[in-house]
Structures are given as structure tokens and as C-alpha cells.
DRENTIVO-588566 format. One line per 5 residues: for each residue y negated, z, x of N, C-alpha, C. Coordinates in steps of 0.05 Angstrom, whole numbers. Layout:
Y:Z:X:Y:Z:X:Y:Z:X | ...
END
This chain:
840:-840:430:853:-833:405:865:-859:393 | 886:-858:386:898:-883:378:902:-882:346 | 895:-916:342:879:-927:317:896:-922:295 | 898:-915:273:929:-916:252:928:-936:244 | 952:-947:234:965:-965:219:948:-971:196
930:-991:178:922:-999:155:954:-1000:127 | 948:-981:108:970:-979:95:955:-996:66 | 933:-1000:69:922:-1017:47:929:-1036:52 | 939:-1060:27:945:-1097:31:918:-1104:31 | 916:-1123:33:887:-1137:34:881:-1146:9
903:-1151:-19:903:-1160:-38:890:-1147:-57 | 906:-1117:-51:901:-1091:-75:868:-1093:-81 | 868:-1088:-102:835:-1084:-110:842:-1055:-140 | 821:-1032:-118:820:-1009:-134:797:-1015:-153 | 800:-993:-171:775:-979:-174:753:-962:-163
724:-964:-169:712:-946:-155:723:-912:-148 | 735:-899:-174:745:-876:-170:767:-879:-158 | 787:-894:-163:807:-898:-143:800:-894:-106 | 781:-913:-100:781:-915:-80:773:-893:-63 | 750:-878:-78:740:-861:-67:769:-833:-65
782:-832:-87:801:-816:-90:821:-817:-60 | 826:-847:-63:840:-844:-32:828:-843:-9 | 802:-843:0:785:-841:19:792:-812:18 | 783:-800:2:782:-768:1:813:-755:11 | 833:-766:5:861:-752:10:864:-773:46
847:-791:48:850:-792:76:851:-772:95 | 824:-774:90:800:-757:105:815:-734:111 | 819:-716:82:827:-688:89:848:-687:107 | 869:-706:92:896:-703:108:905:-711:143 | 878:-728:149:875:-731:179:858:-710:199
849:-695:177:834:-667:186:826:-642:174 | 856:-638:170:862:-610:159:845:-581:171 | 831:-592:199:826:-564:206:816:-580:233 | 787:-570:237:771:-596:256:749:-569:267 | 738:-569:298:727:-556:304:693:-564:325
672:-565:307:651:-577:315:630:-561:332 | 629:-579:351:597:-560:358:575:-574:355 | 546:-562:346:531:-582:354:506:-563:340 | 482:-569:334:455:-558:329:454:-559:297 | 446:-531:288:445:-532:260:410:-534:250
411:-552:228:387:-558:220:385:-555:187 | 368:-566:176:365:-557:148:381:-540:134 | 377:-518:140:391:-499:127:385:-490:101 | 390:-494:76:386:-478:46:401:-470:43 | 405:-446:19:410:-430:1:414:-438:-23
432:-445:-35:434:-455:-62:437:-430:-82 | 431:-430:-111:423:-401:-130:447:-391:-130 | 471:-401:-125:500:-400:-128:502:-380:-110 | 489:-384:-83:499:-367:-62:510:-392:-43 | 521:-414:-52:529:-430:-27:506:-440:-10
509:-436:26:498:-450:39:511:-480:49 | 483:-501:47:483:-529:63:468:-524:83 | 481:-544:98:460:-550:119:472:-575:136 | 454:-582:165:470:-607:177:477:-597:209 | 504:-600:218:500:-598:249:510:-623:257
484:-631:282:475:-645:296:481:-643:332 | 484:-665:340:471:-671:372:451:-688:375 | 451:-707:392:442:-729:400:446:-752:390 | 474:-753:376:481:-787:363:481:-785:337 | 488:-759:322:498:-764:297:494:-741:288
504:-740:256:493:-712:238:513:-712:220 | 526:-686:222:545:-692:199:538:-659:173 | 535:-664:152:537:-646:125:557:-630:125 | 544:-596:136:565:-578:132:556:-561:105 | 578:-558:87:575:-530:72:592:-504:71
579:-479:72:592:-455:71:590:-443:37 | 617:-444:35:616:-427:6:612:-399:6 | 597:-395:-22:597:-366:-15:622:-348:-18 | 620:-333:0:633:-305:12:651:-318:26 | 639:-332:38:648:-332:72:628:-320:96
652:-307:114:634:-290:127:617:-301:146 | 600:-301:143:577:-309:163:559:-292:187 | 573:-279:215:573:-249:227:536:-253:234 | 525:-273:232:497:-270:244:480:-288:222 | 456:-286:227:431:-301:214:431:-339:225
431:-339:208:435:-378:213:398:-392:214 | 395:-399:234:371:-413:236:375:-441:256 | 354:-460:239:352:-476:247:348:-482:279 | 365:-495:293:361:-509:320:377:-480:327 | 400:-464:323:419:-442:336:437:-479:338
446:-463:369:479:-482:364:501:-458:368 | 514:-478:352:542:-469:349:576:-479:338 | 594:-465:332:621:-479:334:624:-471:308 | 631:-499:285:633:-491:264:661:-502:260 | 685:-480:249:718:-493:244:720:-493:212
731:-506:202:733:-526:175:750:-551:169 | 742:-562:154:764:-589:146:745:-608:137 | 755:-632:140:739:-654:133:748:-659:102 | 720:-667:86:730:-677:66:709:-695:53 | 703:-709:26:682:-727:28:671:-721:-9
654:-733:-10:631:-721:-34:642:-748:-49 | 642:-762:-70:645:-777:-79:624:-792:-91 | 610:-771:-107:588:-771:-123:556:-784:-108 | 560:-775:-77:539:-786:-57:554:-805:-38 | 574:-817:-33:596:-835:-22:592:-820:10
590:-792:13:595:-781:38:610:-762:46 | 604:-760:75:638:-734:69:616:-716:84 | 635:-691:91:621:-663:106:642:-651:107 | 634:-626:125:650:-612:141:653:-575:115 | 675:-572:95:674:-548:90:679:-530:109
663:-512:120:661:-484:147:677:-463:133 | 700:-452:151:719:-423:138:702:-404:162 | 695:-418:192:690:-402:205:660:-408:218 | 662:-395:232:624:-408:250:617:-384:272 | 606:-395:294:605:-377:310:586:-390:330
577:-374:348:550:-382:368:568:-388:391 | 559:-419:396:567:-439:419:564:-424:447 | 574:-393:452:569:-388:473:546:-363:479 | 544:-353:508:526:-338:508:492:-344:510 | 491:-367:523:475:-375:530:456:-379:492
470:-394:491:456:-396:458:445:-374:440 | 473:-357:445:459:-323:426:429:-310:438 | 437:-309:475:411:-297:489:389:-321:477 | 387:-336:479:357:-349:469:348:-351:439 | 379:-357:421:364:-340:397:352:-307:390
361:-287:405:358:-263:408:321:-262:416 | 324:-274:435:297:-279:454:281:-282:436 | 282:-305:423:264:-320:400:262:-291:378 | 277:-286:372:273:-260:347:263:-236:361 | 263:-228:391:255:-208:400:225:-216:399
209:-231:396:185:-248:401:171:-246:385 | 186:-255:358:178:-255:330:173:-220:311 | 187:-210:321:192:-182:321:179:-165:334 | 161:-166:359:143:-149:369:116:-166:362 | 116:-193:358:88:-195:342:80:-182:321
98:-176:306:95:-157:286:90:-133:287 | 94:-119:312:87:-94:317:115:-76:319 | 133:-82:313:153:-72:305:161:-52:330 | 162:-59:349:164:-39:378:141:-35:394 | 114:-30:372:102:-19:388:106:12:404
95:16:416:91:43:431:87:77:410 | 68:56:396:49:76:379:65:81:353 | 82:64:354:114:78:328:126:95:326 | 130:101:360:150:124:375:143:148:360 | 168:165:350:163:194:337:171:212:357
167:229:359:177:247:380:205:256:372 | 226:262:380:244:275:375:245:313:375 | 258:323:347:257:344:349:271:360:376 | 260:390:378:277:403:403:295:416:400 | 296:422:375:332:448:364:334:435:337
344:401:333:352:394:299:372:406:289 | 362:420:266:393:435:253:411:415:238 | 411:387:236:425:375:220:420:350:241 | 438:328:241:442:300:252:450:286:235 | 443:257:228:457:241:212:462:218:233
487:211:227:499:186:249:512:163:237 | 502:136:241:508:117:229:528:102:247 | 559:107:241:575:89:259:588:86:248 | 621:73:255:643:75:241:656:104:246 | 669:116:216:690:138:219:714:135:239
724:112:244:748:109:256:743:99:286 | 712:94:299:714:92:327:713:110:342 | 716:105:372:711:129:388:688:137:392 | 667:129:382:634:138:379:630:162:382 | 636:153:344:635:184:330:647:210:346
670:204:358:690:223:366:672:238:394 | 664:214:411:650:221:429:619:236:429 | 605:233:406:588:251:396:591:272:396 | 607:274:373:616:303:371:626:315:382 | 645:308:407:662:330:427:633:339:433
617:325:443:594:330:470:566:343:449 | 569:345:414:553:366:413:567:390:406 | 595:391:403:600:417:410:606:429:432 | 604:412:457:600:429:483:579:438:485 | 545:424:475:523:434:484:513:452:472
504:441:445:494:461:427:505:451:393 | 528:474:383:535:458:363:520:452:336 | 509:431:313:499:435:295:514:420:274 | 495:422:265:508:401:232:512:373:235 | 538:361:225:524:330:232:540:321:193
528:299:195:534:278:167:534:260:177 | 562:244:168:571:213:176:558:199:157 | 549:180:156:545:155:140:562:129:150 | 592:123:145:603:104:144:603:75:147 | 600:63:170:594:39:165:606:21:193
614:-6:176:631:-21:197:604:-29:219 | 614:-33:249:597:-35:262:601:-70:275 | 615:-77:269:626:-110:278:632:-127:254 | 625:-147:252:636:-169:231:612:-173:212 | 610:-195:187:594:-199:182:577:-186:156
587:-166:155:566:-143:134:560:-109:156 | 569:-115:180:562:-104:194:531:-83:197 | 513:-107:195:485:-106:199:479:-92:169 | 485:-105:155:476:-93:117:485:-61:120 | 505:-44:132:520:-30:123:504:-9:144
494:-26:163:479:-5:178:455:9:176 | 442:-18:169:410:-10:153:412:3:132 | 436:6:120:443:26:95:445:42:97 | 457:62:120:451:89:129:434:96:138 | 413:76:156:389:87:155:361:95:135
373:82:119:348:82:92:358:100:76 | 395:112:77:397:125:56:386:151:76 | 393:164:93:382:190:110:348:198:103 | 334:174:95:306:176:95:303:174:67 | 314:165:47:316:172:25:329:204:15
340:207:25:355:231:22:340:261:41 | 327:248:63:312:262:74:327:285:82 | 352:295:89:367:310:86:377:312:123 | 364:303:143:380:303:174:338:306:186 | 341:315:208:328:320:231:318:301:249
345:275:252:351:255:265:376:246:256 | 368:215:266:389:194:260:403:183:290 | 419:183:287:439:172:316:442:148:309 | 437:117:313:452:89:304:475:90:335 | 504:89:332:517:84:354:542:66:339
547:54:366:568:36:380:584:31:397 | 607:36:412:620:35:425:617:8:444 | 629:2:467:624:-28:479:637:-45:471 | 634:-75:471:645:-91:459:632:-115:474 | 636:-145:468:620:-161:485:601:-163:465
581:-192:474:544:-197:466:561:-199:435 | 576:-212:433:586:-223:400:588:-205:385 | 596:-190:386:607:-154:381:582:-141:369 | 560:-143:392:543:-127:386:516:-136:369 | 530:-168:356:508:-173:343:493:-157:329
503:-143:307:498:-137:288:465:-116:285 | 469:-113:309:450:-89:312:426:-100:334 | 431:-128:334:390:-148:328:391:-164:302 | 399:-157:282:399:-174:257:370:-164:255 | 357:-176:248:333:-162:236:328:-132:213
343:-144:199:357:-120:178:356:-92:191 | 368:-88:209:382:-66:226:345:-57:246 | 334:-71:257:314:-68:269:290:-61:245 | 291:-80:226:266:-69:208:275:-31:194 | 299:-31:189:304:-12:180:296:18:197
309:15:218:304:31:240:274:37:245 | 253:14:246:219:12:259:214:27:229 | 215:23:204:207:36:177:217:71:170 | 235:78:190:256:105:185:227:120:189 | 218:139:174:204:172:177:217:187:193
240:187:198:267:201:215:270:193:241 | 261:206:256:258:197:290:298:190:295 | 300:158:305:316:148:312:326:149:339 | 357:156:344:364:147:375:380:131:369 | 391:107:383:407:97:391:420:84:410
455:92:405:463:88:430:492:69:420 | 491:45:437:499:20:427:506:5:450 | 531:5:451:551:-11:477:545:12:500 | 536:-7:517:539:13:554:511:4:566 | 512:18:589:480:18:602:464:-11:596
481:-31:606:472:-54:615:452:-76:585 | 474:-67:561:473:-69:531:444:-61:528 | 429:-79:520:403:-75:499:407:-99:470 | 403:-85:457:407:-100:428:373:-99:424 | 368:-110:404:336:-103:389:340:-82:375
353:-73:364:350:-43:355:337:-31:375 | 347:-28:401:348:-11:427:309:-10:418 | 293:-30:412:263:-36:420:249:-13:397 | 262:-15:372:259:-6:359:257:18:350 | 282:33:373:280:61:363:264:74:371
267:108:366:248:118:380:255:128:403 | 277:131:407:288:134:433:315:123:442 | 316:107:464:348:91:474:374:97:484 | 387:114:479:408:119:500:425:98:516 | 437:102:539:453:86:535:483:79:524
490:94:507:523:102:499:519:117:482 | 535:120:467:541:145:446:537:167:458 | 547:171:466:548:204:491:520:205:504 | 507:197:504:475:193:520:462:204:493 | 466:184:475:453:190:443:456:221:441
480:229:436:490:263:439:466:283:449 | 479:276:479:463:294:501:430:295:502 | 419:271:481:390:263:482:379:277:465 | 398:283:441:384:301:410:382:328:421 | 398:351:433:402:370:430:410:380:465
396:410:476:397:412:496:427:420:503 | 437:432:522:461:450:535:449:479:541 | 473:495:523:464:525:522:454:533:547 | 463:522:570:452:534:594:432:523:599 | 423:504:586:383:494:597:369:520:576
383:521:558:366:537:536:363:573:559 | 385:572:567:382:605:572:372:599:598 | 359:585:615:354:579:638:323:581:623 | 311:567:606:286:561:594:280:593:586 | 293:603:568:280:636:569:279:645:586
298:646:606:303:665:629:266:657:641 | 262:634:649:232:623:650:219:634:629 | 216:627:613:202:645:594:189:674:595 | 212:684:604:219:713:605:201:713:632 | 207:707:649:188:720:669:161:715:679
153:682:661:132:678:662:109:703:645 | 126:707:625:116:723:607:115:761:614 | 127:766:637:125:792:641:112:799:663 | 103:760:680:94:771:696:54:766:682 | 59:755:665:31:752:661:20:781:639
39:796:627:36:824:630:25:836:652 | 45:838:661:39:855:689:17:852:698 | 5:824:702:-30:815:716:-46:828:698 | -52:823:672:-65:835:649:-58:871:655 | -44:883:654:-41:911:657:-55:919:677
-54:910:702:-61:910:725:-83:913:729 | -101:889:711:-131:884:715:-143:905:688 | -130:916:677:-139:933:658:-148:964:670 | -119:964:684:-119:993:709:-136:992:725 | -144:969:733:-166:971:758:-200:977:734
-202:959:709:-229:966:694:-235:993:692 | -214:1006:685:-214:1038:679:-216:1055:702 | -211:1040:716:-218:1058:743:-238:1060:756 | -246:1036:748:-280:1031:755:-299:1044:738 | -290:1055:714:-312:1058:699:-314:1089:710
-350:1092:715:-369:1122:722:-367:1135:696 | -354:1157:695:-355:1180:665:-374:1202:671 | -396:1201:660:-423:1223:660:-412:1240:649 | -427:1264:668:-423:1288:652:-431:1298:626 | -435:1324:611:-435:1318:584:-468:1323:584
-478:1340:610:-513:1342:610:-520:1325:617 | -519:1299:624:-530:1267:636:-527:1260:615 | -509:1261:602:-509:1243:567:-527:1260:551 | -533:1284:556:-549:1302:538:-583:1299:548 | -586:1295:572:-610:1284:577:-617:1258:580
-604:1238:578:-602:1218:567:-614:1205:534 | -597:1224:515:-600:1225:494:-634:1233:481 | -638:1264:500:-665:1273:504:-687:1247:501 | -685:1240:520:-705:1219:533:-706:1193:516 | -689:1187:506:-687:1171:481:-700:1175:454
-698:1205:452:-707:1216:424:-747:1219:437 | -751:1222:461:-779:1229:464:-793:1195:463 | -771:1178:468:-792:1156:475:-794:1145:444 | -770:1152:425:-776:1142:392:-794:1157:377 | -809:1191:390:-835:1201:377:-854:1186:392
-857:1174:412:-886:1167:424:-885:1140:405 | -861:1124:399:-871:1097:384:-881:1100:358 | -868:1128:349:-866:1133:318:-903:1148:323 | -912:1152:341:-941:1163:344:-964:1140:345 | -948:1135:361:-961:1105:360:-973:1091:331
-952:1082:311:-948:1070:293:-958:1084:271 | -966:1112:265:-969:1129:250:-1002:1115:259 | -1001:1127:284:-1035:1127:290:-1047:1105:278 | -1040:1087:283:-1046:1052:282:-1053:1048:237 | -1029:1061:228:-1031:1057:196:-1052:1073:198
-1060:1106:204:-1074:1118:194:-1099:1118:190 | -1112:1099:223:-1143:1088:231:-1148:1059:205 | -1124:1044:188:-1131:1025:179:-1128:1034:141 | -1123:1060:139:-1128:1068:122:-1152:1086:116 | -1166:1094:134:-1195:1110:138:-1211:1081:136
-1210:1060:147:-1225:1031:146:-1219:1025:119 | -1204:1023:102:-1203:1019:77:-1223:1038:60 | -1226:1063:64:-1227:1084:41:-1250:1083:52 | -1269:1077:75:-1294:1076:79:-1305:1051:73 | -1295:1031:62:-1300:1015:49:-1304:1016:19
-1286:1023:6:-1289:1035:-18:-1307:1051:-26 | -1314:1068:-5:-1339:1091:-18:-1367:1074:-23 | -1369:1055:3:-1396:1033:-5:-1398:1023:-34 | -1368:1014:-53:-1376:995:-69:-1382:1002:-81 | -1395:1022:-101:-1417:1030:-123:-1449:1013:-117
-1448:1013:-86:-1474:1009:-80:-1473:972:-86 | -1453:971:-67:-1451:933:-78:-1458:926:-106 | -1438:944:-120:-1448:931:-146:-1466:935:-157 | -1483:966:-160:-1501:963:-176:-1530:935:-161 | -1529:931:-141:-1548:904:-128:-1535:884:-148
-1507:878:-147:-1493:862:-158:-1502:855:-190 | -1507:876:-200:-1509:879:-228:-1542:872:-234 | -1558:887:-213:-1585:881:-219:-1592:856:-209 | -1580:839:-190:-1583:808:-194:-1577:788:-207 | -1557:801:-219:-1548:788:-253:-1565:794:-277
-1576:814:-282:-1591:817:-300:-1618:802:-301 | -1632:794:-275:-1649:789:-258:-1644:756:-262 | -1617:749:-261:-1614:721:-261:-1620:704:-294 | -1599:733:-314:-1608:730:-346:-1631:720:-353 | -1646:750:-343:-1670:735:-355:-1687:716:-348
-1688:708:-329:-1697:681:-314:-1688:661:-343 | -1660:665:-341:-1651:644:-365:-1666:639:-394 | -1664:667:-399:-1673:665:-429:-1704:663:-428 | -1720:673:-408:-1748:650:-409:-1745:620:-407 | -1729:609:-395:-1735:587:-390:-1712:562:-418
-1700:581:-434:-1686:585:-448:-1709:579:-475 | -1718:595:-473:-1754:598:-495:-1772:579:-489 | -1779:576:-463:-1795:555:-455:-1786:525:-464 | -1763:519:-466:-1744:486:-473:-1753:486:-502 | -1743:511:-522:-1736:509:-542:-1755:503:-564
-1748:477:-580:-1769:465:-599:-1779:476:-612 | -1777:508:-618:-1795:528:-636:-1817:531:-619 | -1824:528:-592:-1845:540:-584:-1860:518:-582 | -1859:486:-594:-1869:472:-592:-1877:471:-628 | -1866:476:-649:-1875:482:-674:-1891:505:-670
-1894:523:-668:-1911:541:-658:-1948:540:-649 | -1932:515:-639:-1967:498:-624:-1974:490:-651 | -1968:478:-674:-1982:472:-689:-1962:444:-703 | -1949:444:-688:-1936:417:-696:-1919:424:-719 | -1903:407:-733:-1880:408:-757:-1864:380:-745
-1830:387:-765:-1808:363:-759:-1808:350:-795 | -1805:330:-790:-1812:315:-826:-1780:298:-824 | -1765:302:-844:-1731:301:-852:-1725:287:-871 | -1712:263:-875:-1711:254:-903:-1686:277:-919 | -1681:251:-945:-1655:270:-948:-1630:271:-939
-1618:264:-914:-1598:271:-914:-1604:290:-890 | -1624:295:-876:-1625:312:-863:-1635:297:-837 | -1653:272:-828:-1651:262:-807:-1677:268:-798 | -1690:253:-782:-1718:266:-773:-1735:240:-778 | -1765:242:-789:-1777:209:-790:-1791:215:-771
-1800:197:-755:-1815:201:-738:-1832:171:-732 | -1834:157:-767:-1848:144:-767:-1859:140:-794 | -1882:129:-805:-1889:126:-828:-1872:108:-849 | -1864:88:-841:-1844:66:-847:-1811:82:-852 | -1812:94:-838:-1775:102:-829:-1760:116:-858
-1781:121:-877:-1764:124:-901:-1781:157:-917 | -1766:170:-942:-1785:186:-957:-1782:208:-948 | -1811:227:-937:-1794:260:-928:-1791:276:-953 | -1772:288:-946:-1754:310:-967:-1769:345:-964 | -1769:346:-926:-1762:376:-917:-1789:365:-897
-1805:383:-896:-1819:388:-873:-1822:420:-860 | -1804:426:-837:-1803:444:-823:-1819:455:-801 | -1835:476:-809:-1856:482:-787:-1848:514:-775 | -1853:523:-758:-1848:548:-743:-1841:573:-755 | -1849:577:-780:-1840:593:-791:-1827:597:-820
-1817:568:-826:-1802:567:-836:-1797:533:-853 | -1785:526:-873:-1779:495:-891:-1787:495:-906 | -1807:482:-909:-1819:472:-943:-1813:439:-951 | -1802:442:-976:-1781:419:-993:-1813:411:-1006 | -1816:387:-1004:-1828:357:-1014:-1818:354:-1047
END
């Protein structure tokens, strides 16, 4: 690259803003439009919406910023490389320059497959494609909701191929499938279908395009949305070879639009092929059942009406011998009762004369205890006054002296 001409004298002496002023109309004007590759690192978010960050190689680092609403078609992470186109210009305020980005894009395939890789990684640690997510897909959905663009051949190819099979309802949800609101616009039809709750199934489709094309649909956005849907998901996105991360996510993968189609809903002739099965599974397992019914009835011996009448006989004679039985049995333990009963006059009157017998035992010995038969002997009880007994000369004055036949007062 050959050196330019110095248009500064060696004399001139600026000002600081001066100088920087013409640094700045250098800069730009020697690089109106400059195209970098190299490794992006510190990436922020400013409250504004503008992104900084730095892309880097091996020797050097130069300060890119993206203003906001510039389109940015993928997720920016640290250590992605890529080709960022812009203009050079310089900060004044920090005496540096940087690269303003109009465009940006992934350095290649190689680069996208290993950021992809890295997010497919991060994304099933989470669970996000597990197994155990899978919803089953309905077998006759009366409604479809399909998230593509109105104006590709997707859509178009959907719908020829479900009204060849089996025709139903479908609802578009609108949305660009390339560029950088791509991914937002997609996860938007899937959340509104499940909000709205209003489809059977969701179709996410795409037509082919290359790896660049089909970013949109491993944004994370687009994959979380899909793994969260209540609404069993297909999607069918580029051509066989095409797996996006959505593909992990759904509940079921086609490969194409037209796969997506043919995957929701059968072809009238599997359906009438399935009754026609139906149908004869079902008449022939009649027929076995009828069959084995005809043979029970045929087996069964029908007695005449005097075998059932002596039958019946013999039944009624063996319920008098039990009922004789049982009669007999109460009647011998009611004669043991009532010959019991006739004894008890005798029990009791013994009963009664050993009680009487026991009385008076009592009331002699009753008489014998009792302190009158000891006044009797000759003795007396001597009482002061309040009523107590002396039973010594000392113990105080007697009042009452009580002898056997009656109290004489002192």
C-alpha cells in the first residue's frame, strides 16, 4: 500500500480540537467503507440499544460499534468470527477510532457450524430436546396452524398436498423466515397458536436456502419457543440434509414442507384401507364369538320336564329332613329348660331357709357383742356433761350414769 503525501507543514500548530477534527475527516475519508474479519469479544448492550464490542485476531483489536436498528441476522457471542463492513472513524473524547458496522456476518461456514454446535450443547443440557418432551401428534387434526412466510413456496406446498390427502382447516401466522427479525417473528407464531389455543398442531416451515438462510430457526428464541409449545410441533425446514436446532426441538422432524404436510394428516386411501382392516378384523371376530356361542348351546343337555320335577321333589324332601332335624334339636333343649324350672321352688325354699338360718346366727352374736348385755351383768357407763364416758376417778364430774335399764342424771 503506498504511503500518502504529509499535507501538514511541520510549522502549523493546531489546537487540540482542531487536530483531532482533522484526524477524524482523515480517517473517515481514507475509509469510507472497510471490510474486517476477525474474533468478536466484549460484547455489551448499551440502555440506548446500541451495541460495543471489539474484533480481534492475533496482533491487534480494533472498537466496533453497531447502532441500534441495524440488522443484526444472528446472536452475537463472544469468540464467533466474523466479517464486519463499516467505515472507519475516531472518538475524540477517548483519542481512538473504531469501526461503525452497517453490516456483519459469520466468517464462513465453518464458523456458524461450531457456533451452532456450541448452542446445540448448551441447549440439550437444559433438557430442551429431551425425549421425554415429545407430544404425540394428533391422528385426524381438524385445524393446523403454520408458521411461514405468506409469499413462499412452503405454504403453497403444504397446502396443495393437504388437499390431496385429507383436506382440513389451516391458519397462517405470517412471518418473514430470513433476515434479521426472522427468528422473533417466528417464535411469535408459535406462542401466539398456544395462547390462542385455537390449532391441533403447529407446522414451523421453510423452504431451502443455504446454512446462512436458515439461521433463524437455531436462534435460541425459535427453539425455546417451540420446546415450551402445549401444541405438538412439526417442522419442516430446508431439505433432507438441513437440521437446524429447532429440528431437536420439535416434536416431530420432517424433512421439507411437504414431509411436514404428509406427517400431520393421513391420505384418504390409508384411511379407507384402515377400515376396510377394521372392518374385517371386526366381523371376523364376530363370527368366532357367534360360532363359539353355537357350539355352547349345543352342548347344553335340556331335561325333561319329569327329571326337573323329580329333581325339584328330592330337594323339597332333603329341606324336611333338615327342617326335622332342627325342630328336633330346639325342642329336646326346650324340655331341658322347663325341667329345670320345675326344680326351682325347691332351690329356693333351701335357699331361703339358709338365709334365715344365717340371720339368726347374726343377731345372737349381734346380742352377744352388744354393751347392754354387759350392763345387764351388773355393770353401769358414768358420762360427764357433755356426754363422754369417765372411766376414771380423776377424768372429771359425772352428770349421767347409765345402767341396763335405763339413765339416771346426778
Amino acid at each position: 500500500m503506498q504511503k500518502p503525501e504529509p499535507f501538514v507543514k511541520p510549522d502549523m500548530i493546531f489546537s487540540v480540537s482542531d487536530a483531532s477534527a482533522l484526524l477524524k475527516n482523515v480517517v473517515e475519508t481514507a475509509f469510507p467503507r472497510i471490510k474486517i474479519r476477525g474474533e468478536l469479544s466484549q460484547i455489551t448492550r448499551a440502555t440506548s440499544g446500541h451495541m460495543y464490542m471489539t474484533i480481534k485476531d492475533s496482533g491487534a483489536a480494533i472498537s466496533v460499534i453497531i447502532w441500534r436498528g441495524t440488522p443484526v441476522p444472528f446472536k452475537l457471542e463472544d469468540g464467533l468470527e466474523v466479517i464486519i463492513t463499516g467505515r472507519f472513524t475516531t472518538y475524540p473524547a477517548r483519542s481512538n477510532y473504531q469501526i461503525i458496522a452497517s453490516e456483519i456476518e459469520m466468517a464462513g461456514a465453518g464458523a456458524i457450524l461450531k457456533m451452532l454446535e456450541e448452542r446445540k450443547q448448551k441447549l440439550a443440557r437444559e433438557g430442551l430436546f429431551d425425549a421425554s418432551r415429545k407430544k404425540p401428534l394428533p391422528r385426524l387434526p381438524q385445524t393446523i396452524g403454520v408458521v411461514t412466510s405468506p409469499t413462499g413456496a412452503a405454504f403453497q406446498d403444504i397446502q396443495n398436498r393437504l388437499r390431496e390427502r385429507f383436506p382440513v382447516r389451516v391458519l397462517l401466522y405470517p412471518a418473514t423466515v430470513q433476515g434479521a427479525t426472522a427468528a422473533v417473528e417466528v417464535a411469535n407464531g408459535v406462542e401466539y397458536f398456544n395462547r390462542m389455543n385455537n390449532v391441533d398442531v403447529i407446522i414451523v416451515a421453510r423452504g431451502g436456502g443455504s446454512l446462512e438462510d436458515l439461521l433463524p430457526f437455531s436462534e435460541e428464541v425459535v427453539v425455546r419457543a417451540v420446546a415450551n409449545s402445549h401444541i405438538p410441533v412439526i417442522t419442516g425446514v430446508g431439505h433432507e440434509p438441513d437440521w437446524m436446532l429447532v429440528d431437536f426441538a420439535a416434536d416431530h422432524r420432517a424433512p421439507t414442507p411437504t414431509g411436514a404436510a404428509e406427517a400431520v394428516v393421513p391420505t384418504k386411501l390409508a384411511l379407507f384401507q384402515e377400515l376396510d382392516n377394521m372392518w374385517v378384523r371386526l366381523s371376523g371376530n364376530f363370527t368366532t364369538r357367534l360360532m363359539n356361542a353355537k357350539q355352547r348351546i349345543e352342548s347344553i343337555n335340556i331335561k325333561s320336564p319329569k327329571q326337573v320335577l323329580m329333581e325339584q321333589q328330592q330337594r323339597l324332601d332333603d329341606a324336611e329332613r333338615t327342617m326335622n332335624i332342627i325342630i328336633s334339636a330346639k325342642m329336646n333343649s326346650l324340655h331341658q329348660r322347663i325341667d329345670a324350672l320345675a326344680t326351682f321352688p325347691n332351690i329356693l325354699h333351701n335357699r331361703m331357709t339358709s338365709l334365715n338360718q344365717a340371720v339368726n346366727h347374726l343377731g345372737q352374736m349381734l346380742q352377744s357383742l352388744s354393751y347392754k348385755s354387759v350392763l345387764s351383768r351388773g355393770y353401769a357407763i358414768v358420762r360427764d356433761a357433755d356426754g363422754k364416758i369417765i372411766s376414771r376417778s380423776d377424768a372429771g364430774t359425772p352428770k349421767t350414769i347409765e345402767f341396763a335399764d335405763g339413765v339416771m342424771k346426778i
